[in-house]
LOVOMI-272652 format. One record per residue (C-alpha): x, y negated, z negated; residue number from 1. Coordinates in steps of 0.1 Angstrom, whole numbers, plus 5000, padded with zeros to 4 digits. Example, Ala and Ser with C-alpha at 12.3 -4.5 7.8 and 13.67 -1.06 7.14 Angstrom:
BEGIN
 east north   up resi
 5123  5045 4922    1
 5137  5011 4929    2
END
This chain:
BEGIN
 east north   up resi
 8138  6790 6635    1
 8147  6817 6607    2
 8153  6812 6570    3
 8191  6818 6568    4
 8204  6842 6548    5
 8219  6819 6524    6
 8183  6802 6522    7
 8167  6839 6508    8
 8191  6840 6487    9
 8186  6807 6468   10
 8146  6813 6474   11
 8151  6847 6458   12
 8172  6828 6432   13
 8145  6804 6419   14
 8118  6834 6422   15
 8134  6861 6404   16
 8160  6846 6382   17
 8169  6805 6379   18
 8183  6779 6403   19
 8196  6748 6395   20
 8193  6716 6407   21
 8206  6684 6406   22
 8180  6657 6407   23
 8181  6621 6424   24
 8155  6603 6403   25
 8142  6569 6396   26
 8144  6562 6356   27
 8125  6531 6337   28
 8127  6525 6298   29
 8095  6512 6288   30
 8101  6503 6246   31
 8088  6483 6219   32
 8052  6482 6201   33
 8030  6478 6233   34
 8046  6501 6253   35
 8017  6527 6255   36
 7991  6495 6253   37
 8003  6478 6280   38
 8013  6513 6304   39
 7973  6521 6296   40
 7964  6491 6318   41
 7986  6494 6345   42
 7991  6532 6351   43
 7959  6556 6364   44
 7961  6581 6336   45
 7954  6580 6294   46
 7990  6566 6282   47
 7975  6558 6248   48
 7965  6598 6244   49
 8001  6610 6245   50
 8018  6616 6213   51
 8055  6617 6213   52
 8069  6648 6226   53
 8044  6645 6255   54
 8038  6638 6286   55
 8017  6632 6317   56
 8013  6628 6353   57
 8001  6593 6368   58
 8003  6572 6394   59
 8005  6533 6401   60
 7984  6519 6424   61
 7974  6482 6443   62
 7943  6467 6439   63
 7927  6482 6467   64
 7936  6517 6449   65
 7964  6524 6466   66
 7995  6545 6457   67
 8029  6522 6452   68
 8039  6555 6434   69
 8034  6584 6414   70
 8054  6587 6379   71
 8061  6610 6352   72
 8052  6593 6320   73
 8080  6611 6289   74
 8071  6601 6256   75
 8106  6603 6240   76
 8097  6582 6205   77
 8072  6558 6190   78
 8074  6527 6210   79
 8098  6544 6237   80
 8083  6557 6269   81
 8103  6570 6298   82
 8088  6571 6334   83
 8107  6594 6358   84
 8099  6583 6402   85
 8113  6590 6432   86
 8143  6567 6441   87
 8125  6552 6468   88
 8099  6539 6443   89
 8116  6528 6416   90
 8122  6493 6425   91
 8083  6489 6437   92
 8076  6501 6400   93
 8097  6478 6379   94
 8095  6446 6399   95
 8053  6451 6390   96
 8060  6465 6354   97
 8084  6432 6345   98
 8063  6410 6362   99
 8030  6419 6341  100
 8048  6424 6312  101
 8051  6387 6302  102
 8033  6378 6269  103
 8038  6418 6259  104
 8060  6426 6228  105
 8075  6454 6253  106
 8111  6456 6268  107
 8115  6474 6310  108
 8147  6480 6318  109
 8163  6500 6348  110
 8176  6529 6333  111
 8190  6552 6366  112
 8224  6544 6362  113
 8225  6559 6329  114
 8202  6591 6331  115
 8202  6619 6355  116
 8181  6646 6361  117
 8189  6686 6362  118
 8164  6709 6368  119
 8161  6748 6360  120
 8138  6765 6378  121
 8127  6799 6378  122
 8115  6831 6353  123
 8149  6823 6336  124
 8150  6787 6333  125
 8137  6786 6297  126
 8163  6810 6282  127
 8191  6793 6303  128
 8184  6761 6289  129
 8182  6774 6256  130
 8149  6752 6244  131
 8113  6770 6234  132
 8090  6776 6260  133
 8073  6739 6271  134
 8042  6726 6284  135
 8043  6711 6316  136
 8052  6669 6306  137
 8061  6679 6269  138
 8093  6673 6256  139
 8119  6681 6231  140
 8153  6664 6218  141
 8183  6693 6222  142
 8218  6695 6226  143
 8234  6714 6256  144
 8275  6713 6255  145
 8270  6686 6224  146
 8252  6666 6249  147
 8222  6653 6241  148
 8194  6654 6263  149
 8158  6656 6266  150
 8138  6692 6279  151
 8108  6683 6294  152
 8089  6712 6305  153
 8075  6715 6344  154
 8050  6738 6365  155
 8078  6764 6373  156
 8105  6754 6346  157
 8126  6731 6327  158
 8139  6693 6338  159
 8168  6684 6316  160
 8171  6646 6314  161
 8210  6637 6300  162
 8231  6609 6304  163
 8247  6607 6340  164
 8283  6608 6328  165
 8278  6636 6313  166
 8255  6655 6339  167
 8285  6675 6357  168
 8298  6688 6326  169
 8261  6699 6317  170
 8257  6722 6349  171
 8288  6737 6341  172
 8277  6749 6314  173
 8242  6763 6323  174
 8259  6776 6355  175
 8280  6799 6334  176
 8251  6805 6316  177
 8238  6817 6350  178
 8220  6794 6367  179
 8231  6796 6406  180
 8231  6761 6421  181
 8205  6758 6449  182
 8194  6731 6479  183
 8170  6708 6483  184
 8156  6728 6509  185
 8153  6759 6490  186
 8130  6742 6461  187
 8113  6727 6489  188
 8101  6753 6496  189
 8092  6764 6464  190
 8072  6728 6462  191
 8054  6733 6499  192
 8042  6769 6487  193
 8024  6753 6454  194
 8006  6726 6474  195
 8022  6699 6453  196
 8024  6666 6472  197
 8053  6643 6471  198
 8053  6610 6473  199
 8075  6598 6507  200
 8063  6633 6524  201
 8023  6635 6520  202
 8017  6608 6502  203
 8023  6573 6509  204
 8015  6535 6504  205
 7984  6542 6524  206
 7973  6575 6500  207
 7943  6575 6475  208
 7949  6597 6446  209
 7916  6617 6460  210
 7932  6619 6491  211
 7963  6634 6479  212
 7941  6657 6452  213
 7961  6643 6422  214
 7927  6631 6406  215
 7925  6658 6382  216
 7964  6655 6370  217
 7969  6620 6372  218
 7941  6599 6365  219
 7916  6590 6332  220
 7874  6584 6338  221
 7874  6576 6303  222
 7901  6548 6295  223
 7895  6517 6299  224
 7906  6491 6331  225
 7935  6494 6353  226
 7949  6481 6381  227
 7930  6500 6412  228
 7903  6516 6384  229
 7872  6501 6408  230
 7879  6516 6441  231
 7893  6549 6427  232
 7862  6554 6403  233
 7836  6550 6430  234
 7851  6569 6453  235
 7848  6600 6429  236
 7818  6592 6415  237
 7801  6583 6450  238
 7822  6591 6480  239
 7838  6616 6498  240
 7874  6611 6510  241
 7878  6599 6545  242
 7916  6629 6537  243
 7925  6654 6524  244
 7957  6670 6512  245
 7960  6705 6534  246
 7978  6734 6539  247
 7993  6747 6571  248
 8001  6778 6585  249
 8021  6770 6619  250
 8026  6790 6649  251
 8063  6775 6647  252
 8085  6759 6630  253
 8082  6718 6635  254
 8094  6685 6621  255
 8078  6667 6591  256
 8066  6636 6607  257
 8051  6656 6639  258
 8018  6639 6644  259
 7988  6664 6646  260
 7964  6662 6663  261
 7926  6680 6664  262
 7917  6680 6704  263
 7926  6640 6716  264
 7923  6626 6684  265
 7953  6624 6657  266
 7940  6634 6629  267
 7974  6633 6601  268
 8008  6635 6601  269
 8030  6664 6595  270
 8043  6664 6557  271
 8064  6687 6541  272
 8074  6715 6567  273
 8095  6748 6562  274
 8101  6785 6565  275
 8089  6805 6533  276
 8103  6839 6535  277
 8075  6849 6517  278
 8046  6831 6541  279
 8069  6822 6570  280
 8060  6786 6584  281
 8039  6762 6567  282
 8034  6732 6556  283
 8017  6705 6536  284
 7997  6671 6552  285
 7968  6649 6548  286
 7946  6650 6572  287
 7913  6638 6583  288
 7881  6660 6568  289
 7868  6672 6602  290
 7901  6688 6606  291
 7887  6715 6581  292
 7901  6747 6567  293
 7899  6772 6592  294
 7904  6745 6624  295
 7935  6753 6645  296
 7949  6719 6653  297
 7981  6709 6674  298
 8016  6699 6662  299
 8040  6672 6674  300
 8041  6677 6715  301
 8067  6715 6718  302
 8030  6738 6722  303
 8031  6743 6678  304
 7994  6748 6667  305
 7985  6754 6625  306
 7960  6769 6610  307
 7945  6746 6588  308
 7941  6760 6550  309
 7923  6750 6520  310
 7949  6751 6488  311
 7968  6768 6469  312
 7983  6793 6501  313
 7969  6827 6496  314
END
């Protein structure tokens, strides 16, 4: 398999210059005077510590410590928090956040079919969006077109979160700007070369934030209880993961879900999987530790081997 030609040019695109893309995202309102209070004991990370016009990364877990999802927590206003998912997740997370949120002088509401999600990506994103430079998580009300929307600033650009009616109208605009629209599998790559996981690729319902190495970025030592706390606390303070989140350098290109496999044993599953024109194949999993960096393991059954690598790809 080679990276097409089209595929450079969009990977070149969000490397040199600014790709756009449109985002399918889960959205939940989470308003009124205990919205950080009661986020504090249900999410992994320090809600109360964000001050509006930040952010943070998080997760929710089960009571065995878990992952039923990992969020972006927005702090758009006093008493107004927005958490961005994946689709898939969304429901999972406000069926648990309305169910707990009983006896709370808080209001969670399903807002996806209002808000969508465009992101600008690349060295250009920030001029094309027309906002100061941000912080990954921070955020800022502006006006794009007489649209208003919220920047919220990311590892390699700027998310723009707008209302959905008004979304196409939007990427006209910063296209003409120049932005270039791009694939999903062109910021794919992008995501597989940073080591990031993504919940529904790596990480799963099975994942432990240590498992996934999220633990720095998404969860608190110092605030008090939440839902998973016990299990995730003594695992850092007094274990070692059974996984860890891994790079790979394949022989070949293969399938994300190829099992992999370190002599007869399996040892993970393949995650995220593509052709970087800049490393050629690789890809991202969670494996078992004695599959450690430097083991050559097998992929799926077609004669792929990988090279497995600590993080970030050098």
């Amino acid at each position: 398999m080679t990276v097409t030609v089209e595929l450079d040019a969009q990977y070149r695109q969000l490397r040199e210059e600014c790709g756009l893309l449109v985002r399918e995202r889960g959205f939940i309102d989470v308003l009124g005077p205990d919205a950080a209070e009661y986020l504090q004991g249900q999410l992994t990370n320090d809600v109360e510590s964000v001050a509006v016009g930040e952010g943070q990364y998080a997760a929710l877990l089960d009571r065995k410590g878990h992952m039923q999802a990992d969020l972006r927590v927005v702090r758009v206003g006093e008493g107004a928090i927005l958490l961005d998912t994946e689709p898939a997740t969304k429901d999972a997370v406000l069926k648990h956040l309305t169910m707990y949120s009983i006896g709370r002088d808080v209001q969670v509401g399903d807002a996806t079919a209002e808000r969508g999600a465009v992101s600008l990506i690349g060295p250009r994103a920030v001029e094309i969006a027309g906002t100061a430079p941000l912080p990954e998580f921070a955020n800022e009300a502006t006006s794009i077109a007489g649209v208003d929307v919220v920047a919220v600033g990311t590892r390699d650009g700027i998310d723009l979160l707008l209302p959905l009616d008004e979304r196409d109208r939007v990427v006209g605009v910063l296209v003409e700007a120049g932005a270039v629209e791009v694939s999903p599998e062109a910021v794919e790559i992008v995501r597989v070369e940073a080591g990031v996981p993504r919940f529904g690729a790596e990480m799963d319902a099975a994942t432990m934030p240590a498992e996934a190495g999220i633990v720095e970025d998404a969860v608190s030592f110092t605030k008090g209880c939440y839902i998973g706390q016990e299990t995730v606390a003594r695992l850092h303070y007094k274990g070692k993961p059974n996984r860890h989140l891994r790079g790979l350098r394949l022989s070949a290109a293969a399938a994300p879900g190829a099992s992999l496999r370190l002599g007869e044993k399996e040892v993970g599953t393949l995650g995220g999987s593509v052709v970087s024109p800049a490393l050629g194949p690789i890809g991202l999993a969670i494996v078992r530790r004695e599959a450690e960096p430097g083991t050559e393991i097998a992929v799926g059954e077609d004669g792929v081997t990988a090279e497995v690598v600590a993080l970030p790809f050098g």
